[in-house]
LUMBAVO-713563 format. One line per field, with one value per residue: residue number from 0; x, y, z of N, C-alpha, C, O in turn. Coordinates in steps of 0.001 Angstrom, whole numbers, plus 524288, in hexadecimal, padded with zeros to 5 digits. Each point is the difference from the previous one (the first is absolute). Layout:
<recs>
seq <- [NUM;...]
n.east <- [X;...]
n.north <- [Y;...]
n.up <- [Z;...]
ca.east <- [X;...]
ca.north <- [Y;...]
ca.up <- [Z;...]
c.east <- [X;...]
c.north <- [Y;...]
c.up <- [Z;...]
o.east <- [X;...]
o.north <- [Y;...]
o.up <- [Z;...]
</recs>
This chain:
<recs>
seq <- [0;1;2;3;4;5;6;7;8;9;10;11;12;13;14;15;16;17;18;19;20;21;22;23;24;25;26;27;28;29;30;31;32;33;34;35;36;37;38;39;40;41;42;43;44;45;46;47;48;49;50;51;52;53;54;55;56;57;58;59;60;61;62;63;64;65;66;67;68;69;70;71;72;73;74;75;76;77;78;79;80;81;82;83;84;85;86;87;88;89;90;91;92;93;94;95;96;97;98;99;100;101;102;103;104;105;106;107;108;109;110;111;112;113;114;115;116;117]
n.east <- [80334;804D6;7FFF0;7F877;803DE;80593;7FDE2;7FE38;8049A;80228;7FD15;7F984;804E7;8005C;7F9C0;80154;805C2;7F96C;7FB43;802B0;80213;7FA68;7FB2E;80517;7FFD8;7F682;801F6;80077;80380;80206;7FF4F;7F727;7FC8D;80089;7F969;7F81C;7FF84;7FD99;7F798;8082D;7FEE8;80694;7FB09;7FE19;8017B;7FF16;809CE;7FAAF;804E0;7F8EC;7F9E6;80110;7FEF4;7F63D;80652;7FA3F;80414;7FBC0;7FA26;8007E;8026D;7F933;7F9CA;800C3;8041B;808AB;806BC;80626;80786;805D4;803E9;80453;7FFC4;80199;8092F;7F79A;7FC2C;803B3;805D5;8038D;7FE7D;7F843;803F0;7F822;7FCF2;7FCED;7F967;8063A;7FAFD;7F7D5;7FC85;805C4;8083B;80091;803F2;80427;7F8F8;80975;80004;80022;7F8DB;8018B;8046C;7F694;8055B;8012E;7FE1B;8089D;8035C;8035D;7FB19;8003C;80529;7FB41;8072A;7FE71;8002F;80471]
n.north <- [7FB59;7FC57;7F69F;7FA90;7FE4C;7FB18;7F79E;8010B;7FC5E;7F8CC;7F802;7FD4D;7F7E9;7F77F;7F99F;7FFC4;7FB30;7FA3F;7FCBD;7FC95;7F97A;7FAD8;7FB18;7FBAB;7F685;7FFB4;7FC70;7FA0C;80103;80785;804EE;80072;805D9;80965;80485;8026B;80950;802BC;80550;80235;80219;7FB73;7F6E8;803A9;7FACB;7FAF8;80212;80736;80672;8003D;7FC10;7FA00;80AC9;7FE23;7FCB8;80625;805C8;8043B;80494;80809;802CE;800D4;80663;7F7F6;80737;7FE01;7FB95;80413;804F8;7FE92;7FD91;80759;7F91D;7F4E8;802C1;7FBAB;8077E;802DA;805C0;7F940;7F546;8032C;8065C;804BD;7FBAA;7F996;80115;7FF1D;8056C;7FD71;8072C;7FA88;806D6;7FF3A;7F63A;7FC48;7FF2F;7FED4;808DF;80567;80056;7F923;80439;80241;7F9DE;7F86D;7F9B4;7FE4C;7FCF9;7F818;8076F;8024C;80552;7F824;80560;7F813;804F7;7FC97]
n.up <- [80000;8070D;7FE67;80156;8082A;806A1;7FE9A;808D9;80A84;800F3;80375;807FC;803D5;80180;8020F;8076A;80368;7FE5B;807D8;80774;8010E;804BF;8067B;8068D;7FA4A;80088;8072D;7FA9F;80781;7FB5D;80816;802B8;7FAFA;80150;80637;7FE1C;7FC25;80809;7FFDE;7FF71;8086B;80339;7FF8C;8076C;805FC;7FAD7;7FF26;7F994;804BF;806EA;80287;7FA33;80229;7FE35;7FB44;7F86F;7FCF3;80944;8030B;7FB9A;808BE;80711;805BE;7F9B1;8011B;7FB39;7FFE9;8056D;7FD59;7FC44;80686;8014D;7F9C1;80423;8027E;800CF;7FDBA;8074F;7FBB7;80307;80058;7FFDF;805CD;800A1;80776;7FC7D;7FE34;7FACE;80411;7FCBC;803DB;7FE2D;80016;7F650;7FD2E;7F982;80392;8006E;801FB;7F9C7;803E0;7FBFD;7FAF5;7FFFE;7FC81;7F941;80318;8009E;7F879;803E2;8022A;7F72B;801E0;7FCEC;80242;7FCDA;8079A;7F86E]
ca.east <- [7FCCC;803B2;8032E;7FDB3;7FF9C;8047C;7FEB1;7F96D;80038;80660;7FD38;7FD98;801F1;8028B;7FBF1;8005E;803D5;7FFCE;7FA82;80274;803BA;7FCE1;7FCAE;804DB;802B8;800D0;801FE;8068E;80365;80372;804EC;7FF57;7FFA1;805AB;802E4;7FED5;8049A;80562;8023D;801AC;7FFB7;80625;7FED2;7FEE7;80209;807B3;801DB;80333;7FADF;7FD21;7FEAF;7FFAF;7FB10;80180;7FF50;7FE52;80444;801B4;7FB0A;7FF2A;80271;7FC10;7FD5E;7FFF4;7FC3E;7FBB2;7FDCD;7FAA2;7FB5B;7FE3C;7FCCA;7FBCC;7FEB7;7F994;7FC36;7FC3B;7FEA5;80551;8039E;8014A;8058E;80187;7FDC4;8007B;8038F;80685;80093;801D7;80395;7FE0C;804F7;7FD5F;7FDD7;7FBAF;7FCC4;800C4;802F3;80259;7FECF;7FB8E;7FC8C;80194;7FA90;8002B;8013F;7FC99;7FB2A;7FFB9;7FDC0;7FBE4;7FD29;7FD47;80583;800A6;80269;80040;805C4;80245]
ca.north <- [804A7;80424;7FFDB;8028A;80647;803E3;8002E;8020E;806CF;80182;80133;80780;80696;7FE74;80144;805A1;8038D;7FF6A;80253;80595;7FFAA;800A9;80680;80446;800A0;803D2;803BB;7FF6E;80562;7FCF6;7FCD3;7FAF4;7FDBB;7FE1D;7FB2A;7FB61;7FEDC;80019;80460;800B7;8047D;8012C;8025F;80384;804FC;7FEE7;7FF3D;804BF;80093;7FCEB;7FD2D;805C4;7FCEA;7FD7D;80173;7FE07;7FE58;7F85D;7FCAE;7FE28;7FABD;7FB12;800FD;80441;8022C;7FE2E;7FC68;8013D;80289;7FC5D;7FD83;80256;803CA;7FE73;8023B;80500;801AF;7FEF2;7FC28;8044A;8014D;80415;8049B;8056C;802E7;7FE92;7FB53;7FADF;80149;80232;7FE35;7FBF4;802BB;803FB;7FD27;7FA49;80122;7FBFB;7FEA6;802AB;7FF87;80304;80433;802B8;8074E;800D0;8020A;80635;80210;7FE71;7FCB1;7FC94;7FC07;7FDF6;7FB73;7FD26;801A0;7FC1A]
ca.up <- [80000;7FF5F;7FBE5;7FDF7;8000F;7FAC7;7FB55;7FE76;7FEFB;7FAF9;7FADB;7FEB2;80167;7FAE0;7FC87;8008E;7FED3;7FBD1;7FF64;7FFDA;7F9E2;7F9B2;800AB;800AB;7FC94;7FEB4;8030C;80098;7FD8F;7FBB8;8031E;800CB;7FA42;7FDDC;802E7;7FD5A;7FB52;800DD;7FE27;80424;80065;7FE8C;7F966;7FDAD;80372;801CA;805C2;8047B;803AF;7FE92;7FADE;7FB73;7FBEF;7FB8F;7FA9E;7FCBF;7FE74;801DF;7FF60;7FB3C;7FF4D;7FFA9;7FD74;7FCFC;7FEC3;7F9D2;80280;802FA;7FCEC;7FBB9;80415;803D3;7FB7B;7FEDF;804BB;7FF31;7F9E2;7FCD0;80255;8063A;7FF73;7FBC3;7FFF1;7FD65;8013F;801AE;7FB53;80509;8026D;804BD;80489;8037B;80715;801D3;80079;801DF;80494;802A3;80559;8016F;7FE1B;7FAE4;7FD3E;7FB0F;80186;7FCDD;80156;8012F;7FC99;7FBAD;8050E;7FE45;80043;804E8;7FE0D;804E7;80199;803F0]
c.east <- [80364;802AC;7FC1C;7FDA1;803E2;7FF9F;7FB9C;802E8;80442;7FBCE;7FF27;803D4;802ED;7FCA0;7FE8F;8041F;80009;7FC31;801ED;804A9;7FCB4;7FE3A;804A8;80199;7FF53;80246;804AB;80294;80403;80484;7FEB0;80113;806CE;803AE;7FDE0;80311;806AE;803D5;80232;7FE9D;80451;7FF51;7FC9C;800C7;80554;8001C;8014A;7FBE5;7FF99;7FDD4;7FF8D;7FAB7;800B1;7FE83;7FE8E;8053E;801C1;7FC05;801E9;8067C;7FE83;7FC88;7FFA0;7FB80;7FCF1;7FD9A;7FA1D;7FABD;7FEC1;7FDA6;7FA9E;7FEAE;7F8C4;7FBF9;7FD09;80134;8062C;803C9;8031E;8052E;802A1;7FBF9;800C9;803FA;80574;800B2;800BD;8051E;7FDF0;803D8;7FBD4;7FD29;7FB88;7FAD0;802E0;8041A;800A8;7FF14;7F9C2;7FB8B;7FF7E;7FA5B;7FFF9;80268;7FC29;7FAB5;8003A;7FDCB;7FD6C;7FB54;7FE34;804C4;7FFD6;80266;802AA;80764;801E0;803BC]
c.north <- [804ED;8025B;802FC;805DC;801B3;80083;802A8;8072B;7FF49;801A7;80563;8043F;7FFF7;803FC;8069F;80278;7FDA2;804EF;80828;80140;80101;80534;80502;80130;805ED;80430;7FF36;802FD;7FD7D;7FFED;7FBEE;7FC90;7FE90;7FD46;7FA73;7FC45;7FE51;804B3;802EE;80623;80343;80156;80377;80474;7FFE0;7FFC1;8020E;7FFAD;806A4;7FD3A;804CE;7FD2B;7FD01;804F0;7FD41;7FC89;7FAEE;7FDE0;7FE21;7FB25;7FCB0;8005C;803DB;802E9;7FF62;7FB10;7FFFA;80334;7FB3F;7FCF2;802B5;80331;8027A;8045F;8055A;8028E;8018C;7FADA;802EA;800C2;800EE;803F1;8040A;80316;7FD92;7FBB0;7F9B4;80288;80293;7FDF9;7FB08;7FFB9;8026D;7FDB4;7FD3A;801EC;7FC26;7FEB4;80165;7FDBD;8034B;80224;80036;805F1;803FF;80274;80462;80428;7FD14;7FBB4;7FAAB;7FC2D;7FDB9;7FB82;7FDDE;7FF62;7FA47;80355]
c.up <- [80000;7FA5A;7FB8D;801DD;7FDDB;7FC0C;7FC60;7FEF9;7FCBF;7FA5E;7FF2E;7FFFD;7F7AF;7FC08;80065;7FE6D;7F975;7FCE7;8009A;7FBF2;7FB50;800B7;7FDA8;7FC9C;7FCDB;80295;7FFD9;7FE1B;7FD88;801D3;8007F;7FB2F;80029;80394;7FFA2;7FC6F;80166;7FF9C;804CD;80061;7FCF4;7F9F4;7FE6F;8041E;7FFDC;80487;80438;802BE;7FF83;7F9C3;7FC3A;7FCA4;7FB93;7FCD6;7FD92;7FD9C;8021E;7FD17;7FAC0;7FE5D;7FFB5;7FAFA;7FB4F;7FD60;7FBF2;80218;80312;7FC19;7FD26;8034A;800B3;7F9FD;7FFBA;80513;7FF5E;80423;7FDB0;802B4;80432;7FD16;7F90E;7FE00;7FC90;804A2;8023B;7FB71;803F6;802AA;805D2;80502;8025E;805EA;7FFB3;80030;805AA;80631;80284;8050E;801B8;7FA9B;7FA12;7FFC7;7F974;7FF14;7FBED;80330;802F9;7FBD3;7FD6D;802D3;7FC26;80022;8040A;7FF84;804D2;7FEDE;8045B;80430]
o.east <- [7FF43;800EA;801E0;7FD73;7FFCD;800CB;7FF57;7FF82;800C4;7FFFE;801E5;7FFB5;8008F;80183;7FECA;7FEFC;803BB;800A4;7FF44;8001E;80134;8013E;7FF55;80148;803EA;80008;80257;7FF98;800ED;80318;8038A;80224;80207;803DC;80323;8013F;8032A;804CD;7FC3E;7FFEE;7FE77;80199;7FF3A;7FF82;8027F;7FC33;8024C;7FC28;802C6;802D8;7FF56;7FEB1;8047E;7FC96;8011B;7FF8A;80235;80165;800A9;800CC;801DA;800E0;7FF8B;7FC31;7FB37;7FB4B;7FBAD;7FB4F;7FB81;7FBBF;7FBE4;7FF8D;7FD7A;7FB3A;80271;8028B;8008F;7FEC4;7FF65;8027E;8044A;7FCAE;8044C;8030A;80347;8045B;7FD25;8045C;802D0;802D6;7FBAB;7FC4D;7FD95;7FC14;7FEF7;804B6;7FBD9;7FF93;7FDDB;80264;7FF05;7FC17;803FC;7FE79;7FE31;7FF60;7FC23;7FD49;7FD00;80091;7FF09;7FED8;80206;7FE07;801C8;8021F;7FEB7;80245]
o.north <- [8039C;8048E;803B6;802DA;802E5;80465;80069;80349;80431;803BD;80326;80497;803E8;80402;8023B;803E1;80220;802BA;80385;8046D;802A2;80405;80351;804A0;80267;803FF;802F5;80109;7FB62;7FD95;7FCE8;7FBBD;7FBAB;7FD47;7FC72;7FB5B;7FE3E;7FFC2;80047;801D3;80393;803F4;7FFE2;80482;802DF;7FF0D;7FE99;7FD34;80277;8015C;8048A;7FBB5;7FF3C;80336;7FB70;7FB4D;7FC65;7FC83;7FB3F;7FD82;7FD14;7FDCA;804C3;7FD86;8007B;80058;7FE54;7FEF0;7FEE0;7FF94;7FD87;804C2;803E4;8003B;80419;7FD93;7FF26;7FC1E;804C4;803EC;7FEC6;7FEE4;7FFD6;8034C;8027D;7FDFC;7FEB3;7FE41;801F8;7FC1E;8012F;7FD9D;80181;8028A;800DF;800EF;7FE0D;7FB6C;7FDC5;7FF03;804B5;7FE96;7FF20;80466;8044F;804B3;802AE;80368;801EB;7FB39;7FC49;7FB73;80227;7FBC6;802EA;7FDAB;7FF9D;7FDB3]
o.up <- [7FCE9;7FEC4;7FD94;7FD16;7FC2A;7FE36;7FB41;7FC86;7FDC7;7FCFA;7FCE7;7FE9B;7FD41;7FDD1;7FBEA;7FD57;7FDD5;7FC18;7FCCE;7FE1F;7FC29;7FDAC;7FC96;7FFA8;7FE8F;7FD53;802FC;7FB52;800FD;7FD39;7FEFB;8009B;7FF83;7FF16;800D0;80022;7FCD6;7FFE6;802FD;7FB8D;7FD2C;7FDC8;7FB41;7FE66;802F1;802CA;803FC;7FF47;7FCF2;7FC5E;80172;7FE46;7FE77;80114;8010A;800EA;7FDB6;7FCFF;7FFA8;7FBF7;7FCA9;7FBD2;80082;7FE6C;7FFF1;800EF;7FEBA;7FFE7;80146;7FDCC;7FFA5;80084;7FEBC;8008B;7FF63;80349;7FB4D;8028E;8001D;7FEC5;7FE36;7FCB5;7FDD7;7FE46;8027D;7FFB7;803A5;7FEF8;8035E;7FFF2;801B8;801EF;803DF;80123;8049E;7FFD5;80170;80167;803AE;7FBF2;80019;8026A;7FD75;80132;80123;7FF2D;80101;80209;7FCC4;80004;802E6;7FEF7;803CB;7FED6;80362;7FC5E;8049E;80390]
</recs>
């Protein structure tokens, strides 16, 4: 009888932290994404302290910009990541923020742009 209470609570406590992972996934900030990946803080802050911001310039070592536009070509009503005002060169920080909860930066002037920002 004992053996099946442990087992009853390993389970729930198991099945919840599965269940809060799913719910959460949309809330994962993208430090989480790249430490996922194996990606160390050091590659895109370097090594001084304190840390030095990222620049667009780290990002596009990984991620390239024609690339991504040609991915994201099919999105209404335009494409984010190739625009009338930065072409594919928009700075990435001004969507995609690493530690903090990214935003549309687009809908600051354009409210019908609701475009869902990983």
């Amino acid at each position: 009888m004992k053996k099946l209470a442990v087992f009853s609570i390993m389970l729930s406590a198991l099945l919840s932290v599965f269940a809060s992972a799913a719910m959460a996934k949309d809330n994962i900030l993208l430090d989480q994404v790249h430490f996922d990946k194996k990606i160390k803080c050091a590659s895109c802050h370097g090594t001084t302290e304190p840390r030095e911001a990222v620049k667009m310039v780290q990002c596009i070592k990984c991620h390239n910009t024609k690339k991504l536009a040609a991915a994201t070509k099919n999105l209404k009503p335009t494409n984010p990541h190739d625009n009338r005002h930065f072409g594919t060169e928009t700075d990435c920080s001004n969507c995609h923020h690493v530690h903090q909860k990214s935003e549309n930066y687009c809908e600051g002037c354009h409210q019908r742009f609701d475009f869902i920002v990983p």
